[in-house]
C-alpha positions in Angstrom: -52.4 40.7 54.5 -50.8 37.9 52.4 -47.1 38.2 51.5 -46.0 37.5 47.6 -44.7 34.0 47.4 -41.2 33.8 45.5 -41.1 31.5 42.8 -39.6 28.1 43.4 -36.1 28.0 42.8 -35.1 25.7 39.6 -32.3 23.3 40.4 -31.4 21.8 36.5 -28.8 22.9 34.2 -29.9 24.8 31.5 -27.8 22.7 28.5 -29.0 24.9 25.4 -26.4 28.0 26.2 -23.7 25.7 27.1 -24.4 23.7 23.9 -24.3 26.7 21.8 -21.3 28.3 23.4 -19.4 24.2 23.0 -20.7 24.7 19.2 -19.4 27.9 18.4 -15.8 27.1 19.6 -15.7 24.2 17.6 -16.0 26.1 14.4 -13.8 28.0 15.6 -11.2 25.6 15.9 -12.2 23.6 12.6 -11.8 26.9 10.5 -8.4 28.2 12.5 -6.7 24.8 13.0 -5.7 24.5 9.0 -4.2 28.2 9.4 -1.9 26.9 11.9 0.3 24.3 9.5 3.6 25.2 9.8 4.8 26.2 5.8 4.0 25.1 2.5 1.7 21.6 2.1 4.1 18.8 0.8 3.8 15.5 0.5 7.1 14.3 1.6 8.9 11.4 0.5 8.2 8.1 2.6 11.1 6.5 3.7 11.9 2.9 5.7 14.7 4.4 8.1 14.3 7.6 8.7 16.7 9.4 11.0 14.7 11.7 13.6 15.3 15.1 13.0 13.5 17.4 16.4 15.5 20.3 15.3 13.2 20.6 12.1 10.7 21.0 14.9 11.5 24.2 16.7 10.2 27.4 15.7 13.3 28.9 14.2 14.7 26.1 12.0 15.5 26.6 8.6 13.4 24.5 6.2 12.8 25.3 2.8 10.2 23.5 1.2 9.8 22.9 -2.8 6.6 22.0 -4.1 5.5 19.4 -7.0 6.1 22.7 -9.1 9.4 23.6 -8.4 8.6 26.6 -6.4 10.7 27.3 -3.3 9.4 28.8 0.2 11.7 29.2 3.0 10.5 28.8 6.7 10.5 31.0 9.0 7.9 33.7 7.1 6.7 31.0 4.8 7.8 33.1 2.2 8.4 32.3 -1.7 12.1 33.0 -3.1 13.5 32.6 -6.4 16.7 30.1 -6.3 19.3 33.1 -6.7 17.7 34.8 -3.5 17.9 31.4 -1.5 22.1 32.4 -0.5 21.9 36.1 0.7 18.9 35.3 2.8 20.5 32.1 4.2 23.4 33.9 5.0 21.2 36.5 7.0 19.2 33.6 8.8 22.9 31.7 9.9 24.3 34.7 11.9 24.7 34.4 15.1 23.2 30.3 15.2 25.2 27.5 16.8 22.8 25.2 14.7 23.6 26.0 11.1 21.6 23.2 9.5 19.1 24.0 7.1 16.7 21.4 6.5 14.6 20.7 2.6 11.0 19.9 2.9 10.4 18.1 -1.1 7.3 17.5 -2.4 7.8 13.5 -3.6 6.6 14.4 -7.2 9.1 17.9 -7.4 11.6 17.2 -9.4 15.4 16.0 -8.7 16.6 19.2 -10.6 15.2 21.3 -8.3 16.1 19.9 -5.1 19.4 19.9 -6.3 19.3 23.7 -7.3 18.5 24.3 -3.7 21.4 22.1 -2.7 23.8 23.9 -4.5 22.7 27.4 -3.7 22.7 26.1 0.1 26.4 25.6 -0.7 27.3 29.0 -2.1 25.7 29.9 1.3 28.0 28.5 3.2 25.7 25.8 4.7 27.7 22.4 5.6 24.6 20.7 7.6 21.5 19.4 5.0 18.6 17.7 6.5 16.7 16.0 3.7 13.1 15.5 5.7 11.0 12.5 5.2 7.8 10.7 6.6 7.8 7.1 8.2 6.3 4.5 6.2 3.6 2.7 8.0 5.0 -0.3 10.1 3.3 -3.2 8.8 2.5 -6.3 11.1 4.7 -9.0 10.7 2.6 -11.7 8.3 2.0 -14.9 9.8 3.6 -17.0 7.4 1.4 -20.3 6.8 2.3 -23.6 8.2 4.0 -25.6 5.8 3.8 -29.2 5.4 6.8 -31.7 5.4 7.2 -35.4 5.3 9.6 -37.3 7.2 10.0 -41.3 7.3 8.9 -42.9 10.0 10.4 -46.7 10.5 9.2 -47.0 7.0 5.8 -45.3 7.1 5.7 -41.7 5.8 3.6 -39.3 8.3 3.1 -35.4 7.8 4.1 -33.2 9.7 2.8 -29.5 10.3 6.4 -27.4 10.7 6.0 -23.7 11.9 7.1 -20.8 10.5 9.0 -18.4 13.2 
């Protein structure tokens, strides 16, 4: 009597499952990442010296943000007020904080009014502490100025000379 022979055992990697598996969590993070922006989409104003602000950061910071528009969301909740709501619900935000700042996230094109209108109902609130946030410009690389040329006398013979720009 023979015995069965077991089939040879296969040493490789199958790659096709873990390829599939790889592929599906990348649409998964391509279609959830955009979901995870934290408030309105602004383009903020680009500014040379901007102060850093890593308050603005934390999860329960006060930013409102106005849009090209002139409509007003406030952060935490990402939820849409209407400028004579903004002081109540600041009030009810500022209990109970040692941080009182309350930070405005402007769209560049919004207008000046209605920053300002935010301003001022941030005052009837109480609020002393305005952060006005801002991107960094790009840092551009120093230009190389170009060599200039200059002449200077020589015992009576004029010879340039190749002066450096620092």
């Amino acid at each position: 009597m023979s015995k069965a022979k077991a089939a040879d055992v296969v040493s490789e990697i199958n790659v096709t499952p873990m390829v599939d598996v790889m592929l599906v969590l990348l649409i998964i993070f391509m279609v959830i990442t955009p979901l995870l922006t934290k408030g309105v989409s602004v383009d903020m104003v680009k500014a040379k010296n901007p102060i850093a602000m890593q308050n603005a950061d934390k999860d329960d910071a006060i930013i409102f943000a106005i849009t090209p528009n002139g409509a007003i969301f406030l952060s935490p909740g990402n939820k849409r007020l209407q400028l004579e709501d903004i002081p109540p619900r600041v009030q009810d935000l500022l209990t109970n904080r040692l941080d009182k700042t309350v930070y405005i996230r402007a769209d560049m094109r919004a207008k000046y009014k209605a920053v300002e209108d935010v301003v001022d109902e941030l005052r009837v609130a109480g609020v002393d502490q305005i952060g006005l946030l801002t991107e960094q410009l790009p840092q551009e690389a120093p230009r190389a100025k170009a060599p200039t040329a200059s002449v200077q006398p020589d015992a009576g013979r004029a010879q340039p000379v190749i002066a450096q720009a620092r």
